[in-house]
N, CA, C and O atoms as a GROMACS GRO file, in nm:
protein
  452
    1UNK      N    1   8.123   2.060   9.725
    1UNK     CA    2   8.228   2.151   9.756
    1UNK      C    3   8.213   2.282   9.682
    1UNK      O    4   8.150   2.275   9.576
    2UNK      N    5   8.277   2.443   9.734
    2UNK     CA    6   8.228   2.533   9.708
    2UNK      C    7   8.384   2.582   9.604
    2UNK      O    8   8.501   2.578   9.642
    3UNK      N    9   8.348   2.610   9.511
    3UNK     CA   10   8.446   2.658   9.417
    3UNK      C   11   8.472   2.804   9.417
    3UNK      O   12   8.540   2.857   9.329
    4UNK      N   13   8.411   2.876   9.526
    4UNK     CA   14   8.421   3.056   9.551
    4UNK      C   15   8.581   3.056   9.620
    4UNK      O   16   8.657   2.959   9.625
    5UNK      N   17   8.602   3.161   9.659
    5UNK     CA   18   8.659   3.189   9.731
    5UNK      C   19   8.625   3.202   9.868
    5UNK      O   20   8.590   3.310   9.915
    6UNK      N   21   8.634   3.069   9.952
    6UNK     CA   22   8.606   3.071  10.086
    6UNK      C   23   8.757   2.996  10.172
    6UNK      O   24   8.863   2.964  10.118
    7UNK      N   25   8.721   2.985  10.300
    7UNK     CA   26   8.835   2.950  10.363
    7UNK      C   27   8.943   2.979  10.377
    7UNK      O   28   8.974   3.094  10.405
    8UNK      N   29   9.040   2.872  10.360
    8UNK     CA   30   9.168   2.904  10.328
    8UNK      C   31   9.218   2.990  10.193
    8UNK      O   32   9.315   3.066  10.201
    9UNK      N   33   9.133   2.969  10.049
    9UNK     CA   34   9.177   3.000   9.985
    9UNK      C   35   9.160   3.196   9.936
    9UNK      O   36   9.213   3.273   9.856
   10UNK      N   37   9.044   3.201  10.050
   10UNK     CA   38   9.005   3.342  10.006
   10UNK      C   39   9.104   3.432  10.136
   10UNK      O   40   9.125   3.552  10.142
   11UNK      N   41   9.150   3.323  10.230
   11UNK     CA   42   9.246   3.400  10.301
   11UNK      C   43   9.406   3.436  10.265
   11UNK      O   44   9.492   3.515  10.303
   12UNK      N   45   9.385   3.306  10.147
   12UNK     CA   46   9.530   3.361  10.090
   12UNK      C   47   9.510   3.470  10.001
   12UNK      O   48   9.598   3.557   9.992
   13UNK      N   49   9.412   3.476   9.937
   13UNK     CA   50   9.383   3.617   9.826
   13UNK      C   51   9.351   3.716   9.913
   13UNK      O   52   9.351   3.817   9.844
   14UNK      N   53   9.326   3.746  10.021
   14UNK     CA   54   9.314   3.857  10.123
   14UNK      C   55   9.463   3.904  10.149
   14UNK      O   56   9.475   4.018  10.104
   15UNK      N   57   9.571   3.860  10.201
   15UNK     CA   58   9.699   3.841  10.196
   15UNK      C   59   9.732   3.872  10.068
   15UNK      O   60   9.749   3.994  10.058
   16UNK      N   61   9.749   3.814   9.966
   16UNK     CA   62   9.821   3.848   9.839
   16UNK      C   63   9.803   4.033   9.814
   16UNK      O   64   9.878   4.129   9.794
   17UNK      N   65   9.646   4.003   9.829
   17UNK     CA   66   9.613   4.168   9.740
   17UNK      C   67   9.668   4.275   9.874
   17UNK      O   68   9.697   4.393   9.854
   18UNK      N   69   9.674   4.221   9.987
   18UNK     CA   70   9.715   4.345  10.070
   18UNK      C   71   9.828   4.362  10.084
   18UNK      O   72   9.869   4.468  10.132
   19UNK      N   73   9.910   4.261  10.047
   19UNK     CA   74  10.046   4.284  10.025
   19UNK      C   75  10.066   4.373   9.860
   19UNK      O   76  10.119   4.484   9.857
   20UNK      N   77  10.029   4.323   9.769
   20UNK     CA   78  10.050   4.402   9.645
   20UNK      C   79   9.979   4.566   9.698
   20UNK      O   80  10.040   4.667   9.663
   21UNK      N   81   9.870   4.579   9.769
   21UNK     CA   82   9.811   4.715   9.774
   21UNK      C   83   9.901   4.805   9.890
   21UNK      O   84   9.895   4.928   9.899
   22UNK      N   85   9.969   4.732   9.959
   22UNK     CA   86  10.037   4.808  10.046
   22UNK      C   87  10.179   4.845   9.981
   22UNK      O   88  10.248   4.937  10.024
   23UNK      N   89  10.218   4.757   9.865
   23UNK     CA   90  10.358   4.824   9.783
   23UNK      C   91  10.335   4.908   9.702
   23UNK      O   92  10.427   4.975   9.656
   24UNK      N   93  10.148   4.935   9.642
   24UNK     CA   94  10.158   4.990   9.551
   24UNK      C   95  10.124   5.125   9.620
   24UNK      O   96  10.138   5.236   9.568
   25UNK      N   97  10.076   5.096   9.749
   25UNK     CA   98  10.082   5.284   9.812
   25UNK      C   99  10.221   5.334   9.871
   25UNK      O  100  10.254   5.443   9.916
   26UNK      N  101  10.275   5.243   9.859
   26UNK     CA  102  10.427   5.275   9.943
   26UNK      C  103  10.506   5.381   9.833
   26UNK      O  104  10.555   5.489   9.864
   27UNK      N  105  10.502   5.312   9.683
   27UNK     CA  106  10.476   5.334   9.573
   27UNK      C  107  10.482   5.492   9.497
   27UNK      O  108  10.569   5.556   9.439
   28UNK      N  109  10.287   5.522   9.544
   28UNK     CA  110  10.239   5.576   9.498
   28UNK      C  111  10.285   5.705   9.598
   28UNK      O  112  10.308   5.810   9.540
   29UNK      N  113  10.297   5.702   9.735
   29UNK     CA  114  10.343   5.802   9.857
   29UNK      C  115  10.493   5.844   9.790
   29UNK      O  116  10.529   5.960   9.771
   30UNK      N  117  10.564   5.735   9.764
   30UNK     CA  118  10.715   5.821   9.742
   30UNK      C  119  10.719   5.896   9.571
   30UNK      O  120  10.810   5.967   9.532
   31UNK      N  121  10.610   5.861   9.498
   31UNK     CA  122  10.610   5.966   9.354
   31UNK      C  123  10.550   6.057   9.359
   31UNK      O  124  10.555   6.139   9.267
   32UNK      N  125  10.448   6.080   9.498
   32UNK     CA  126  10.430   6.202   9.512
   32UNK      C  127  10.526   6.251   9.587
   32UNK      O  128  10.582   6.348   9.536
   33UNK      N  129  10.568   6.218   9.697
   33UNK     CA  130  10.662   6.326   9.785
   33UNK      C  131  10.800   6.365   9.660
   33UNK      O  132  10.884   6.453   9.679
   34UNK      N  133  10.792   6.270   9.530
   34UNK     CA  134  10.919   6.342   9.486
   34UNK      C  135  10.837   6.429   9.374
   34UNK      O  136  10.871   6.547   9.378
   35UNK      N  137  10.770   6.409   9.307
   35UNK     CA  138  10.684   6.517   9.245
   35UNK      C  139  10.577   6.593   9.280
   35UNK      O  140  10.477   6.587   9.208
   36UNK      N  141  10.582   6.695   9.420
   36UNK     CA  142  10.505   6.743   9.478
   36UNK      C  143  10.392   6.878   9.388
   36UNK      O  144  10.294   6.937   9.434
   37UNK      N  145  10.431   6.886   9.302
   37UNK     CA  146  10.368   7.004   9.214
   37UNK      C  147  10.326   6.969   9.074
   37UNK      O  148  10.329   7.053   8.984
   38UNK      N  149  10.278   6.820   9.050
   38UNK     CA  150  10.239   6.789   8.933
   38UNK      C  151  10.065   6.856   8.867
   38UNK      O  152   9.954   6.861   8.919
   39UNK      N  153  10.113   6.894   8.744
   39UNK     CA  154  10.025   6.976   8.684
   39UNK      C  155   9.879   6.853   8.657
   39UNK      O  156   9.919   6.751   8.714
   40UNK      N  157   9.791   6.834   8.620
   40UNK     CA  158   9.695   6.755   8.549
   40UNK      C  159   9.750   6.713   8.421
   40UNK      O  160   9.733   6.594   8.394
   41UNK      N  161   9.811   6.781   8.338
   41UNK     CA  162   9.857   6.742   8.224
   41UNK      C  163   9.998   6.619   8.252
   41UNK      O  164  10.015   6.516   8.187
   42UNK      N  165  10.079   6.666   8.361
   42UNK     CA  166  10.193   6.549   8.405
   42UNK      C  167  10.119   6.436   8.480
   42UNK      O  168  10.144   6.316   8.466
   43UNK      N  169  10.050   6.475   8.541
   43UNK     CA  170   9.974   6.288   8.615
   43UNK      C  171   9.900   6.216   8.524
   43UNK      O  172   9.882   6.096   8.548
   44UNK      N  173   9.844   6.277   8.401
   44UNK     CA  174   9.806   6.170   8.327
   44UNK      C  175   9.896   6.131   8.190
   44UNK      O  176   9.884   6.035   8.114
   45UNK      N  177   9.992   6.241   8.189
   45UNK     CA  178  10.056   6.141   8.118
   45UNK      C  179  10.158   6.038   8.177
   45UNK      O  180  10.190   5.932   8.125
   46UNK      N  181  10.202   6.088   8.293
   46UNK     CA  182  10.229   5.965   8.393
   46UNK      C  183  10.172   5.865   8.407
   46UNK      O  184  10.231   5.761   8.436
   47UNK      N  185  10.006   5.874   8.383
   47UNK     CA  186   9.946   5.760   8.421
   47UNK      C  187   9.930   5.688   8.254
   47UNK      O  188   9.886   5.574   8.245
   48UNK      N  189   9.958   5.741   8.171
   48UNK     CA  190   9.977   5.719   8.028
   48UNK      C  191  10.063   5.611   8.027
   48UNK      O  192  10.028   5.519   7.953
   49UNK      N  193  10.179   5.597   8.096
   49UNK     CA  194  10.265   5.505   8.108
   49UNK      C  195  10.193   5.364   8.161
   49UNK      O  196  10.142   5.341   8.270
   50UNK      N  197  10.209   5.264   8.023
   50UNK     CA  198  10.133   5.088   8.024
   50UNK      C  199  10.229   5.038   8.163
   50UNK      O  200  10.166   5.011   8.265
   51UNK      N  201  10.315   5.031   8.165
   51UNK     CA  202  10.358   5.014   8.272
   51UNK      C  203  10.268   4.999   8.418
   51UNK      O  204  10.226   4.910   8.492
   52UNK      N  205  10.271   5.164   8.404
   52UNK     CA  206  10.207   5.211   8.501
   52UNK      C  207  10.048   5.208   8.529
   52UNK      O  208   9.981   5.231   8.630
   53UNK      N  209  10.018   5.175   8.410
   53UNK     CA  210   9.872   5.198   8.357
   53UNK      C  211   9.798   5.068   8.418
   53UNK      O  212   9.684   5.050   8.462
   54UNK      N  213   9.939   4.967   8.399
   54UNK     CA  214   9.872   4.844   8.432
   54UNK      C  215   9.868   4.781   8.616
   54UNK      O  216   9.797   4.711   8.688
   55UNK      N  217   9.971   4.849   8.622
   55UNK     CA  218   9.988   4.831   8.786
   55UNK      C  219   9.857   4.878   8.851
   55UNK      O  220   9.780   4.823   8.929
   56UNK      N  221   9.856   5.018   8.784
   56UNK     CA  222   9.736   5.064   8.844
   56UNK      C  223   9.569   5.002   8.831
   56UNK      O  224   9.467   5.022   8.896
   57UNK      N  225   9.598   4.926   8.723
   57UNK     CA  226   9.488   4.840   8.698
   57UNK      C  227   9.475   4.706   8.757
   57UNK      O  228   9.369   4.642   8.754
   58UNK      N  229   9.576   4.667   8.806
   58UNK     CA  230   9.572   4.548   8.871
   58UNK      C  231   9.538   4.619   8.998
   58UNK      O  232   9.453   4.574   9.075
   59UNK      N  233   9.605   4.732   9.020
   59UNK     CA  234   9.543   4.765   9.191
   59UNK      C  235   9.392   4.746   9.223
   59UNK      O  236   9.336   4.681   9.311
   60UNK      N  237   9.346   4.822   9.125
   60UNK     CA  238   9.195   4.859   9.158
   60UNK      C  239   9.134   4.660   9.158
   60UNK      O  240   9.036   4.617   9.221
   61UNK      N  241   9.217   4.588   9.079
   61UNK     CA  242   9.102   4.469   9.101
   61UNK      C  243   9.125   4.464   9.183
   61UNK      O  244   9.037   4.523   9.246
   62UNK      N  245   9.201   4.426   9.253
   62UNK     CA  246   9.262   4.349   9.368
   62UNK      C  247   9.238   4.415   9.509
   62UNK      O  248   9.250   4.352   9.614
   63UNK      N  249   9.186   4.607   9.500
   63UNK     CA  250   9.120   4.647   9.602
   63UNK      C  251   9.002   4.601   9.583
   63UNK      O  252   8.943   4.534   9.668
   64UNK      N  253   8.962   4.627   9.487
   64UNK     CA  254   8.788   4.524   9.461
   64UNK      C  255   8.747   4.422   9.538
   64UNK      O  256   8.650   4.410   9.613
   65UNK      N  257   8.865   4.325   9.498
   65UNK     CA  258   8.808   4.198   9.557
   65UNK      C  259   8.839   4.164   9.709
   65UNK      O  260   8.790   4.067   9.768
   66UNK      N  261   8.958   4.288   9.784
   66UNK     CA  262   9.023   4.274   9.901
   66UNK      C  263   8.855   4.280   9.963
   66UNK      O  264   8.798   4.196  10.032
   67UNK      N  265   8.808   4.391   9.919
   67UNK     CA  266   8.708   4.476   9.985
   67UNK      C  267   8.552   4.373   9.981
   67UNK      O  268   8.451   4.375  10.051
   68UNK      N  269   8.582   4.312   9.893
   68UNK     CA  270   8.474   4.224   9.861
   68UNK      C  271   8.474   4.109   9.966
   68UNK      O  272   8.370   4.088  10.030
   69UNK      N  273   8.611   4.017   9.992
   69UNK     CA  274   8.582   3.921  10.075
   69UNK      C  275   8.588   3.967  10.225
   69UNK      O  276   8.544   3.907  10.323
   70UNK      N  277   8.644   4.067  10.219
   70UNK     CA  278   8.611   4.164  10.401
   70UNK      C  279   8.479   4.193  10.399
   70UNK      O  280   8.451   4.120  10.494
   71UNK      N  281   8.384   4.235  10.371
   71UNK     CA  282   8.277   4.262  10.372
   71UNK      C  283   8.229   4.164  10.340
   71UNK      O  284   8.216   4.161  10.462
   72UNK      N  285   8.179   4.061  10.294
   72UNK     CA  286   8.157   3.917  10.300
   72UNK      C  287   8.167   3.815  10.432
   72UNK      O  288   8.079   3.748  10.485
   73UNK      N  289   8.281   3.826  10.458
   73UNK     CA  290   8.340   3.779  10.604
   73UNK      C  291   8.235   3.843  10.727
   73UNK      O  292   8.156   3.794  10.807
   74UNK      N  293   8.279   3.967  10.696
   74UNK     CA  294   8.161   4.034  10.803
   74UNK      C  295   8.051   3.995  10.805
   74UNK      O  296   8.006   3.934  10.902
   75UNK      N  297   7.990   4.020  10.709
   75UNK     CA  298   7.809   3.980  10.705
   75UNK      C  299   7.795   3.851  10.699
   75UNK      O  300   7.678   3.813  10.700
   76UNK      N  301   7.896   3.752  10.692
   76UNK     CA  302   7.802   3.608  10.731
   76UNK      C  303   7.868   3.628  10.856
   76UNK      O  304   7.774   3.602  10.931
   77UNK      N  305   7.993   3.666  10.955
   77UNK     CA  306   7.977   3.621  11.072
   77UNK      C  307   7.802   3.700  11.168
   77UNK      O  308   7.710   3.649  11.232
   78UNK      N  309   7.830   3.807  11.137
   78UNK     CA  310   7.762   3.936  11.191
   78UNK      C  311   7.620   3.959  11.160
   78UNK      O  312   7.557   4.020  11.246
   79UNK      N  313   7.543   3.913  11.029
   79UNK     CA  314   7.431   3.911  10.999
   79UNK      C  315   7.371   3.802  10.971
   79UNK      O  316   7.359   3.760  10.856
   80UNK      N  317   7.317   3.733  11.093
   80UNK     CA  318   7.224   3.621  11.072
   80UNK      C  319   7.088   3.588  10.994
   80UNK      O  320   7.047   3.472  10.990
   81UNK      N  321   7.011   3.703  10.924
   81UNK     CA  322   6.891   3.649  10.869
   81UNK      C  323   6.926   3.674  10.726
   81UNK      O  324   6.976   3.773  10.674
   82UNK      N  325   6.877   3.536  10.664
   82UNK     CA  326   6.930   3.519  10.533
   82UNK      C  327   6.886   3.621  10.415
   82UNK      O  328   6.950   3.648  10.312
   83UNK      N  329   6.750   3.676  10.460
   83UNK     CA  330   6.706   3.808  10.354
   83UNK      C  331   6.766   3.953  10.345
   83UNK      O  332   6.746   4.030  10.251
   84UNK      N  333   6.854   3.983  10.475
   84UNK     CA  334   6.944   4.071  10.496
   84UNK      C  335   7.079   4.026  10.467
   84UNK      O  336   7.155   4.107  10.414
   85UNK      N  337   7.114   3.928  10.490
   85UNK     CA  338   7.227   3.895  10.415
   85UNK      C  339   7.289   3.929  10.284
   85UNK      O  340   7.395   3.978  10.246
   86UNK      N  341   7.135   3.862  10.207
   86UNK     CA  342   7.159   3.804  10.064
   86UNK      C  343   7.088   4.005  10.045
   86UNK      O  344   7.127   4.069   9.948
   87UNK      N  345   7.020   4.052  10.115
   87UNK     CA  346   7.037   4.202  10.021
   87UNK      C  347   7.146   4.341  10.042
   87UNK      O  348   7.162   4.435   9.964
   88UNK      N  349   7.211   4.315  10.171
   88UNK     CA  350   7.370   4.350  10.203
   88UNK      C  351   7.436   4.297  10.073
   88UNK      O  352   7.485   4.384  10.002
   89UNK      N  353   7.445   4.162  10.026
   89UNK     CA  354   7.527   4.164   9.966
   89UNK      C  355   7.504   4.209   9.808
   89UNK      O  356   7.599   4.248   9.740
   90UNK      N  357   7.381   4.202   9.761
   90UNK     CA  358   7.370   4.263   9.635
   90UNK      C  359   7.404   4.440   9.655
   90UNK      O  360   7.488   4.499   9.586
   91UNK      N  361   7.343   4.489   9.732
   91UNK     CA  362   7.430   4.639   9.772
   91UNK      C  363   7.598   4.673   9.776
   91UNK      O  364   7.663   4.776   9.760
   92UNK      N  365   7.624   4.568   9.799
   92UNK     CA  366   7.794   4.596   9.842
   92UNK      C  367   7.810   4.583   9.695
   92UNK      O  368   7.858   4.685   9.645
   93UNK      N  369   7.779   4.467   9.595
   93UNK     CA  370   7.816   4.411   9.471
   93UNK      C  371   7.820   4.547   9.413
   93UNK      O  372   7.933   4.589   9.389
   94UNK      N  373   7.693   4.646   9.376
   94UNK     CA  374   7.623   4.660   9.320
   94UNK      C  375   7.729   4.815   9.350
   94UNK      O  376   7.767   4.871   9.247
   95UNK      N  377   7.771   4.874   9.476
   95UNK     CA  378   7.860   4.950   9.513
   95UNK      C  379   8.020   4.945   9.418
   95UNK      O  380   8.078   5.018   9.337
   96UNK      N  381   8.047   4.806   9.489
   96UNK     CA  382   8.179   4.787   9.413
   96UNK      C  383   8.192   4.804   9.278
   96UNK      O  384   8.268   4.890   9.233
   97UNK      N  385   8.124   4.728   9.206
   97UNK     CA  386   8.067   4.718   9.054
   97UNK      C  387   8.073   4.831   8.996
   97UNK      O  388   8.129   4.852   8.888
   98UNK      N  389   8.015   4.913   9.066
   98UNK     CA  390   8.015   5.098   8.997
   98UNK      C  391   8.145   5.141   9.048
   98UNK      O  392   8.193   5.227   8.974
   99UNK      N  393   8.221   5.112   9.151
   99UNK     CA  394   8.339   5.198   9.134
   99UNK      C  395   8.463   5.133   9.072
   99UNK      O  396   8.570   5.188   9.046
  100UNK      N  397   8.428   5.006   9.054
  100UNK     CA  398   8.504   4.960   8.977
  100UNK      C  399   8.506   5.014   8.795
  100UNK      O  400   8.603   5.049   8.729
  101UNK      N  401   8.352   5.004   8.751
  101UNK     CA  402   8.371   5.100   8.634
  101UNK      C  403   8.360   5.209   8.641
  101UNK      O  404   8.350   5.267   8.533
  102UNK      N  405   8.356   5.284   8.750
  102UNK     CA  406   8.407   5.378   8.721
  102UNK      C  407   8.608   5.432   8.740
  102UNK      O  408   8.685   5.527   8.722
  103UNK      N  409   8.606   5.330   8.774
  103UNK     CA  410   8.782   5.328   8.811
  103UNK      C  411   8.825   5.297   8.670
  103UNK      O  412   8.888   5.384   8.609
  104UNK      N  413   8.795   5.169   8.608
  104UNK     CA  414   8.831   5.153   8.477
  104UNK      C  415   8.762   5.264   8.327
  104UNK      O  416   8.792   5.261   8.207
  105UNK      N  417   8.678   5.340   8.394
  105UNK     CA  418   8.671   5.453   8.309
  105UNK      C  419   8.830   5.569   8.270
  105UNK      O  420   8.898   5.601   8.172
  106UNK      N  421   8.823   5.597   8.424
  106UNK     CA  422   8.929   5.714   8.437
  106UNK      C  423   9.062   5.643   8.366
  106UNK      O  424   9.142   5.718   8.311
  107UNK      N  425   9.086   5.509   8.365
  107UNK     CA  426   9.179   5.439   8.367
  107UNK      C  427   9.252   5.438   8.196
  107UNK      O  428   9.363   5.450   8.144
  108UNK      N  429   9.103   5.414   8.152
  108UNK     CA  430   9.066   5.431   8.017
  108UNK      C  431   9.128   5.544   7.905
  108UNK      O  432   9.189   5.539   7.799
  109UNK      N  433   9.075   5.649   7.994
  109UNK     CA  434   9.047   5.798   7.972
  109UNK      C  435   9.191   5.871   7.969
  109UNK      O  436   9.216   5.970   7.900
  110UNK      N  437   9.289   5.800   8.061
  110UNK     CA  438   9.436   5.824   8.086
  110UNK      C  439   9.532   5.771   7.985
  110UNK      O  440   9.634   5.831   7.951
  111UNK      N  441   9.479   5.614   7.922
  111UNK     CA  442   9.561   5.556   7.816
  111UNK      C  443   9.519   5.653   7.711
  111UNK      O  444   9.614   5.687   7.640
  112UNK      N  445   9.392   5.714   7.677
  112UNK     CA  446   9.411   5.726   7.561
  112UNK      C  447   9.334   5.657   7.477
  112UNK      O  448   9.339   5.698   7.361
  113UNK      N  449   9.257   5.556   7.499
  113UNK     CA  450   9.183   5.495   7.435
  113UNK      C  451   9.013   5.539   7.402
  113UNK      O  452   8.943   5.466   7.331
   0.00000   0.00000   0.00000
């Protein structure tokens, strides 16, 4: 038996994170339409806020991994030869991976740390 995220269980984590990613743009749309003229110095100390710091950090995993088992899904229905498979998927990894640190850079860079 496969202990990844397949089946049922990677369809409930597909669901979870698109529900959390769709509140957190619902979110993120109404603090801009009410702070339409924020300077660089007010969005990061906005984003200074742990609160906020952390929401936003849970977003980015959770787009990570949305994006990870969609693109996964795809290439085993859609790409049948196993050497294109298996190097699609070190590319996608290898994609995500970097914008993920680079997401937790900026993220970083905003606390203050």
């Amino acid at each position: 038996m496969s202990s990844g995220l397949t089946g049922l269980r990677a369809w409930i984590v597909q669901r979870i994170s698109a529900a959390y990613l769709g509140a957190f743009f619902v979110f993120a749309i109404g603090a801009m339409a009410f702070h339409p003229h924020m300077s660089y110095a007010h969005w990061r100390a906005w984003l200074g806020n742990p609160v906020l710091l952390l929401a936003t950090g849970v977003f980015v995993v959770l787009l990570l991994l949305h994006a990870w088992i969609g693109v996964r899904d795809i290439l085993i229905d859609y790409v049948h030869p196993l050497w294109l498979r298996v190097t699609a998927y070190g590319l996608v990894m290898i994609f995500l991976l970097g914008c993920g640190l680079w997401a937790a850079r900026i993220l970083l860079q905003a606390s203050g740390l």
